[in-house]
Backbone as a printed PyTorch tensor [residue, N CA C, xyz], in Angstrom:
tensor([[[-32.5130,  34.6000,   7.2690],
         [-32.3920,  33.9170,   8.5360],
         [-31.0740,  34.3270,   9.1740]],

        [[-31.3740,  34.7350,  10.0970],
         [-29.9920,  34.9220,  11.0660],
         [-29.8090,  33.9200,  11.6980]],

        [[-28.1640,  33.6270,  12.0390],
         [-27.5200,  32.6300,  12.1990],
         [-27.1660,  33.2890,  13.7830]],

        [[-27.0970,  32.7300,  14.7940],
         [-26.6120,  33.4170,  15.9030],
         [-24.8290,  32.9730,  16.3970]],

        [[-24.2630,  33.6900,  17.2880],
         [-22.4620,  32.9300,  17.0220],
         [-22.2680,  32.3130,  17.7310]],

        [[-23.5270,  31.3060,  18.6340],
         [-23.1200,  29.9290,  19.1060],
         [-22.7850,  29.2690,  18.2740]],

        [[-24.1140,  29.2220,  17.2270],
         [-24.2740,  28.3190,  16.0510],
         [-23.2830,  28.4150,  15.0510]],

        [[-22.7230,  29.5550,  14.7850],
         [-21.4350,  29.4510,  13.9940],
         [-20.3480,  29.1020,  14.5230]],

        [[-20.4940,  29.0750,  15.7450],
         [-19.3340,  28.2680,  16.3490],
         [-19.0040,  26.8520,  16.4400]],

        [[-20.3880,  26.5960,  16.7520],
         [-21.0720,  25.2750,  16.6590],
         [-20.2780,  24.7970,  15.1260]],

        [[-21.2310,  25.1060,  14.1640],
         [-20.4160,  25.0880,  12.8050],
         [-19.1930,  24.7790,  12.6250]],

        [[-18.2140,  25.6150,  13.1560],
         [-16.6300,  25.7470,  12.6770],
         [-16.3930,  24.2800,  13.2900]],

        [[-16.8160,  24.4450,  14.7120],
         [-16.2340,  23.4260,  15.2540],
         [-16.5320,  21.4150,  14.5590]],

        [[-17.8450,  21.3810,  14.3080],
         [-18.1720,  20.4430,  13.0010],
         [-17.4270,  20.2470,  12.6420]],

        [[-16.7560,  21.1770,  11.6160],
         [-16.4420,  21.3330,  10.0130],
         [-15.0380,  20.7930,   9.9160]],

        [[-14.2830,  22.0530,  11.5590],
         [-12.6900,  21.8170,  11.1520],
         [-12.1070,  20.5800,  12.0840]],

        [[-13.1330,  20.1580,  13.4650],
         [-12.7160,  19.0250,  14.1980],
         [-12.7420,  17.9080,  13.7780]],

        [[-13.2600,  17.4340,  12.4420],
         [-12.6690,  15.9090,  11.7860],
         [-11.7820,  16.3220,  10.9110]],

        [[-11.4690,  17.4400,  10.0490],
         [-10.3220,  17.7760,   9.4990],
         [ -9.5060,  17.6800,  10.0470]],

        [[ -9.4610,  18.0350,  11.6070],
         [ -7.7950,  18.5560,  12.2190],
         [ -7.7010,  16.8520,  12.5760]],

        [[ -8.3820,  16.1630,  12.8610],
         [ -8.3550,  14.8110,  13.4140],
         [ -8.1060,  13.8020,  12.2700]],

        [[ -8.3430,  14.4450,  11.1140],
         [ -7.7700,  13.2050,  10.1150],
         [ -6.4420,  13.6130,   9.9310]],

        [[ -6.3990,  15.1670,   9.5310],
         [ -4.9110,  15.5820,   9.7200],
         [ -3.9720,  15.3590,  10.7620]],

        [[ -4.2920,  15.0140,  11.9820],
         [ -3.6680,  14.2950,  12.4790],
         [ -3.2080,  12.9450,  12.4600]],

        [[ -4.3160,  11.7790,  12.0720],
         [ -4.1010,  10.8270,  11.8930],
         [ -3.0370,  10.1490,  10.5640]],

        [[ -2.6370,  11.0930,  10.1050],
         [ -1.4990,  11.0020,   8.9580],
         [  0.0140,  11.4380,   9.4000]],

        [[  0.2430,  12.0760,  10.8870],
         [  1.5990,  12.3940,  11.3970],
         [  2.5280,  11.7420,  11.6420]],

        [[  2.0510,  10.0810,  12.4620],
         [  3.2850,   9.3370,  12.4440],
         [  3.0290,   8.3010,  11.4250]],

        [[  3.6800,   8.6810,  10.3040],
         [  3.9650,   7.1540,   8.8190],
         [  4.6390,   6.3790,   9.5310]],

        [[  5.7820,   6.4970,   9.6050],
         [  7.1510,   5.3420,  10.1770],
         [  6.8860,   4.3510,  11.0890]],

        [[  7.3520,   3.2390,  10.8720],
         [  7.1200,   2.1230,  11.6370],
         [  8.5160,   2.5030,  12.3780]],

        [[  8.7230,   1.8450,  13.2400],
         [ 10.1160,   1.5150,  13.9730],
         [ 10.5000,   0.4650,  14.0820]],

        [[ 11.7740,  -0.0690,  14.2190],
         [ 11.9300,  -1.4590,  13.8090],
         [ 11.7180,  -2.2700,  14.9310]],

        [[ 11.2640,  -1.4740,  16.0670],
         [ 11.0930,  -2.5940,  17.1420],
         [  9.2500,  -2.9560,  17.5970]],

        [[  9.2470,  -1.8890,  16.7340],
         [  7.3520,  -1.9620,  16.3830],
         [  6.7350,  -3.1370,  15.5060]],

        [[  8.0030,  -3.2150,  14.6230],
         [  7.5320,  -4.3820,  13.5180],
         [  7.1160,  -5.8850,  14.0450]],

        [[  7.4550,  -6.5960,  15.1490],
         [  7.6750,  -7.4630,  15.6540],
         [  7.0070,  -8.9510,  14.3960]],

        [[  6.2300,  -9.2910,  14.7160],
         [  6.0660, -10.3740,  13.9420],
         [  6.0810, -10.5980,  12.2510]],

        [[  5.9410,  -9.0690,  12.1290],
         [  5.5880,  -8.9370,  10.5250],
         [  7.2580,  -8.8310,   9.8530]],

        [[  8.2480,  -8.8140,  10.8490],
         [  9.2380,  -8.4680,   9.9480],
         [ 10.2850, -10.0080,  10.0590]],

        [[  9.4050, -10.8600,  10.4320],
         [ 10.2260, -12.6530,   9.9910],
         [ 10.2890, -13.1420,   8.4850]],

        [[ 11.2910, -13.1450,   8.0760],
         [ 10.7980, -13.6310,   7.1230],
         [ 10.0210, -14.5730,   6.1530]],

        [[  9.6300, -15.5890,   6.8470],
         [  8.2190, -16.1090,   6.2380],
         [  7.2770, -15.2920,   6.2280]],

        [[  7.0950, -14.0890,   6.6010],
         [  5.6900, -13.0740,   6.6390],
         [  6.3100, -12.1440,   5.1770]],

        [[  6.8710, -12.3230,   4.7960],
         [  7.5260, -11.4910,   3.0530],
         [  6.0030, -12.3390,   2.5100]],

        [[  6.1200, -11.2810,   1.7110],
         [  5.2510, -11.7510,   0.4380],
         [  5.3930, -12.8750,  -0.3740]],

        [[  7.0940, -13.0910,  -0.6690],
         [  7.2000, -14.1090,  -1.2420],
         [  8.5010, -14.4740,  -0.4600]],

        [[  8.5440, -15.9080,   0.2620],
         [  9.0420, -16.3750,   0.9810],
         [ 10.4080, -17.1490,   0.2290]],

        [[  9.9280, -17.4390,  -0.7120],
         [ 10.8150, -18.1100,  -1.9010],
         [ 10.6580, -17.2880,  -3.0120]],

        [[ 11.3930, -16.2280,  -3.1150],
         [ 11.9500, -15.4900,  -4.5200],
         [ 12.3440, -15.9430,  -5.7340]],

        [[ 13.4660, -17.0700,  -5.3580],
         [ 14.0660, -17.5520,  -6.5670],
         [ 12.3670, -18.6540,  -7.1630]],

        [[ 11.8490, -19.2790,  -6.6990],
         [ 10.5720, -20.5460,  -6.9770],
         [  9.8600, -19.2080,  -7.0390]],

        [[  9.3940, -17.9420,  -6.9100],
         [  8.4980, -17.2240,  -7.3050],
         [  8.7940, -16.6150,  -8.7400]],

        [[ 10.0750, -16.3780,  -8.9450],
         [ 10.7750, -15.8670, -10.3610],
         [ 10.1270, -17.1080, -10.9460]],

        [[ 10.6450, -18.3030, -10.7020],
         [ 10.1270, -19.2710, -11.9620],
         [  9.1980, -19.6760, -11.9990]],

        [[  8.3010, -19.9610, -10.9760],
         [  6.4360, -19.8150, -11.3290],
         [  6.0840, -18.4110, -12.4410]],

        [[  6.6190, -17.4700, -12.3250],
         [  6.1210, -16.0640, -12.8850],
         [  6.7160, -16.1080, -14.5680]],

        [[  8.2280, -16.7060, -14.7700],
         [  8.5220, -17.3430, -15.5450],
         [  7.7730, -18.1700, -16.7480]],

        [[  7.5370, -18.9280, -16.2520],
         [  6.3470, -20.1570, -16.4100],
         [  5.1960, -19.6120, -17.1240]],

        [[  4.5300, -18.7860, -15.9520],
         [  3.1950, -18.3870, -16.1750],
         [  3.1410, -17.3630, -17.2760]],

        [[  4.5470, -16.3590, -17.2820],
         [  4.1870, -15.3280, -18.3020],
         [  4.3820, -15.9810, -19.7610]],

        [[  5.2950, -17.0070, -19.6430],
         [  5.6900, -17.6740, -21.0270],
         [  4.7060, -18.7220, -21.6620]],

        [[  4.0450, -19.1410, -21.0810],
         [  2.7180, -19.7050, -22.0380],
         [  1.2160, -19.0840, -21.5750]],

        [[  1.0440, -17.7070, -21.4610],
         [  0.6920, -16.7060, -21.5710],
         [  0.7420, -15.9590, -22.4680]],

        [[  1.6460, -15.7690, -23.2280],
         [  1.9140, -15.0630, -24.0650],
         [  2.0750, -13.5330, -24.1680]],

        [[  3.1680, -13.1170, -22.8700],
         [  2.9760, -11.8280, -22.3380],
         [  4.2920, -11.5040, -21.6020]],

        [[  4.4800, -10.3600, -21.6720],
         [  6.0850,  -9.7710, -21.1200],
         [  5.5390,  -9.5330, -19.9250]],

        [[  5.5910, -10.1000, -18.7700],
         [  5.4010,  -9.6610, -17.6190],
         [  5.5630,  -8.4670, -16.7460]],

        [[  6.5590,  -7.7770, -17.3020],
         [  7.1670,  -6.4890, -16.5570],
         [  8.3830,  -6.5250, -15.5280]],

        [[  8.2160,  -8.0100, -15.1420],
         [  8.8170,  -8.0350, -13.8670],
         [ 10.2730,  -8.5280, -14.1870]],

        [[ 11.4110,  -7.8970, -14.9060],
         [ 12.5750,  -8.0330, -15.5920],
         [ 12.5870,  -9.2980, -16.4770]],

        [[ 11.4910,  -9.6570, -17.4340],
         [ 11.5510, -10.3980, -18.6450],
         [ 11.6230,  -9.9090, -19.3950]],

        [[ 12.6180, -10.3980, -20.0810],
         [ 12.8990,  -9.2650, -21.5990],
         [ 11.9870,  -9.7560, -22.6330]],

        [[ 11.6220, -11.3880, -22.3900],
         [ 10.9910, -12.2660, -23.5830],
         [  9.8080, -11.9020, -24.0750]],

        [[  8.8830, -12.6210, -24.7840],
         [  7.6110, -12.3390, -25.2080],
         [  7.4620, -13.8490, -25.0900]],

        [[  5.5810, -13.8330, -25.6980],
         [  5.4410, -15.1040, -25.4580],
         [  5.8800, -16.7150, -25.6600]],

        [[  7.0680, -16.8830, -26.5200],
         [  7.6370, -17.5560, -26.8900],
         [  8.4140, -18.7040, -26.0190]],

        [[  8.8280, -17.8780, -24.6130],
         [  9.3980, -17.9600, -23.4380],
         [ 11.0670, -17.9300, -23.6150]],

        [[ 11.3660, -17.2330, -24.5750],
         [ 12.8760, -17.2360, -24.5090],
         [ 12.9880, -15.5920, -24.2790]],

        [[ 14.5790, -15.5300, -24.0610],
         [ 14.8910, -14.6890, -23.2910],
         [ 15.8510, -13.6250, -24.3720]]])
């Protein structure tokens, strides 16, 4: 079957126009800090209370019976 060079044009154009368009869609990473607007208050943190999130995690890893990862040196025992 012969292919004629609309149709391979046709083709390329398919193939490489969502490539070049996803490859584009990866150019600007960076936020700017005046872009951030609501997300950068701090009640929008993940954890709003750090120190009461350490000791819930505290808590939870120590009668668990498990080193959490998250700078506990202990095991399940809950000492340190």
């Amino acid at each position: 079957m012969k292919t004629t060079p609309r149709l391979q044009h046709l083709s390329r154009i398919l193939v490489l126009g969502p490539l070049l368009i996803a490859l584009g869609g990866c150019s600007s990473l960076g936020v700017q800090p005046w872009e951030r607007g609501t997300l950068a208050r701090p009640e929008m943190a993940l954890t709003s209370q750090p120190i009461a999130a350490a000791l819930d995690d505290h808590i939870y890893f120590s009668k668990e019976a498990s080193s959490g990862g998250r700078s506990f040196g202990g095991g399940g025992c809950g000492c340190n």
